[in-house]
C-alpha positions as a Markdown table, in Angstrom:
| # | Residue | x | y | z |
|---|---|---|---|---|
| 1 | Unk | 4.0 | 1.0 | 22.4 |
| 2 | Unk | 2.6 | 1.0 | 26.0 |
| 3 | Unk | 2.7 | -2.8 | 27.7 |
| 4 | Unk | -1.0 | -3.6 | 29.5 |
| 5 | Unk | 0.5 | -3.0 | 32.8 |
| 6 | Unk | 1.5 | 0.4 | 32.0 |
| 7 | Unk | 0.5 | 4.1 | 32.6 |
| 8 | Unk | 1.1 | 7.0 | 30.5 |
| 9 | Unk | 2.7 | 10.5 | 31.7 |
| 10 | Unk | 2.9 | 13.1 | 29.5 |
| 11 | Unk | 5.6 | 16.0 | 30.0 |
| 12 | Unk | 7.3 | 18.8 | 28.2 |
| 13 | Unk | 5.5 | 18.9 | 24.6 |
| 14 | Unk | 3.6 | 16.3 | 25.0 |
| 15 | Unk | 1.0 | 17.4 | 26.9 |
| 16 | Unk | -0.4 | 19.7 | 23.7 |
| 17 | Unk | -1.6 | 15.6 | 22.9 |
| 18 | Unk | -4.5 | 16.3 | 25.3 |
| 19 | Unk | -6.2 | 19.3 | 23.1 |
| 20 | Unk | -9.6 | 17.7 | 21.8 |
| 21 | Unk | -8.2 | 19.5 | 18.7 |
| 22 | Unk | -5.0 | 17.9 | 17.9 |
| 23 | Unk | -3.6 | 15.4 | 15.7 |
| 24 | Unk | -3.1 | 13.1 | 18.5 |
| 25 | Unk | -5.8 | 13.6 | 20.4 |
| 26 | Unk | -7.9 | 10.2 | 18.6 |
| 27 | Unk | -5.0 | 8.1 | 19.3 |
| 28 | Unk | -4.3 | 9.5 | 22.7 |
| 29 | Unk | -8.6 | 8.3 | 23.1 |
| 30 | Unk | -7.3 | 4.8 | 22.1 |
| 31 | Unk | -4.8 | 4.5 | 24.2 |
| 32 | Unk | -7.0 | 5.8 | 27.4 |
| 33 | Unk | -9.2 | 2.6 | 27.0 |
| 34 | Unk | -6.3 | 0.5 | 27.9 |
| 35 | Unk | -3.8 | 2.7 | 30.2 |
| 36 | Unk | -4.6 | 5.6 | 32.7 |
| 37 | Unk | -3.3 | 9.2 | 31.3 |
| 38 | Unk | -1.3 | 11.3 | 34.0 |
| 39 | Unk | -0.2 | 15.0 | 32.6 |
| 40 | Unk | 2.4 | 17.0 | 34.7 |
| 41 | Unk | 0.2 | 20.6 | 35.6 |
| 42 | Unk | 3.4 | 22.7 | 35.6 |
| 43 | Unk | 4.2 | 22.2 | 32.0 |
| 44 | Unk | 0.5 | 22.3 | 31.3 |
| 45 | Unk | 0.6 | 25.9 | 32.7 |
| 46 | Unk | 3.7 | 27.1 | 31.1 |
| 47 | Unk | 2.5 | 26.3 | 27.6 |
| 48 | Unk | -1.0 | 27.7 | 28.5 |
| 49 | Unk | -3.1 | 24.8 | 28.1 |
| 50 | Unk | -6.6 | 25.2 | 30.6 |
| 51 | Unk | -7.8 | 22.1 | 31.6 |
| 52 | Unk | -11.1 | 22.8 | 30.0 |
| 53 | Unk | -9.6 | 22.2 | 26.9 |
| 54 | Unk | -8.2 | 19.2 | 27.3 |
| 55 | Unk | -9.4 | 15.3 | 26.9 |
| 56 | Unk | -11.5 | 13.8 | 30.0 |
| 57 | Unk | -10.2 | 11.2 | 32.0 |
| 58 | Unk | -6.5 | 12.6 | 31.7 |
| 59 | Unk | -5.0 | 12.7 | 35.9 |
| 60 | Unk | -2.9 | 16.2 | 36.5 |
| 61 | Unk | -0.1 | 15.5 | 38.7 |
| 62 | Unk | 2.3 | 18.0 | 40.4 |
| 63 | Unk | 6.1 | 16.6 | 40.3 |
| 64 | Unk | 5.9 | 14.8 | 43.7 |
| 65 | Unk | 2.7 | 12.8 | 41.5 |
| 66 | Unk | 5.2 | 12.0 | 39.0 |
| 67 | Unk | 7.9 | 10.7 | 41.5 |
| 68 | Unk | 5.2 | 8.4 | 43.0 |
| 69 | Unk | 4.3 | 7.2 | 39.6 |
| 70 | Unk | 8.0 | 6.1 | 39.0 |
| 71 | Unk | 7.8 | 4.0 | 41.9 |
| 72 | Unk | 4.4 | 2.7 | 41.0 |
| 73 | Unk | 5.6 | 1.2 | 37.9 |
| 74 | Unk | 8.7 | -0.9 | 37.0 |
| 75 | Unk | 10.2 | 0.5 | 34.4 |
| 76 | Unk | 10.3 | 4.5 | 33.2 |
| 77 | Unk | 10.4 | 4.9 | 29.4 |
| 78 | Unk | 10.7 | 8.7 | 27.6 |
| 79 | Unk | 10.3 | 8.9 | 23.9 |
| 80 | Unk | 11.2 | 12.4 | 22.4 |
């Protein structure tokens, strides 16, 4: 659903996507050739998730990374 221009941020839930193991993890490979990835590290931490087991090429950003990346794009978009 992403546009060309756009990035991808994933939050809360989402960021169990970026396990090499999970169902999402072969489209969330697709959709890194297109967009860049950003995943927030504090709700990476709270749900236990170690950056070694997670997808290459994915940015960590703290929340002042996330507030840059809502200026950096146009438009903000969550899907739940």
């Amino acid at each position: 659903m992403a546009r060309p221009s756009s990035a991808i941020l994933l939050i809360e839930d989402g960021v169990y996507a970026l396990q090499g193991n999970s169902a999402a993890a072969t489209r969330l490979q697709q959709a890194m050739e297109n967009h860049p990835v950003y995943a927030l590290q504090p709700d990476l931490q709270a749900r236990g998730i170690s950056e070694e087991n997670m997808l290459d090429g994915v940015e960590m950003v703290d929340y002042d990374g996330f507030v840059k990346l809502t200026t950096e794009y146009e438009k903000s978009q969550s899907w739940l």
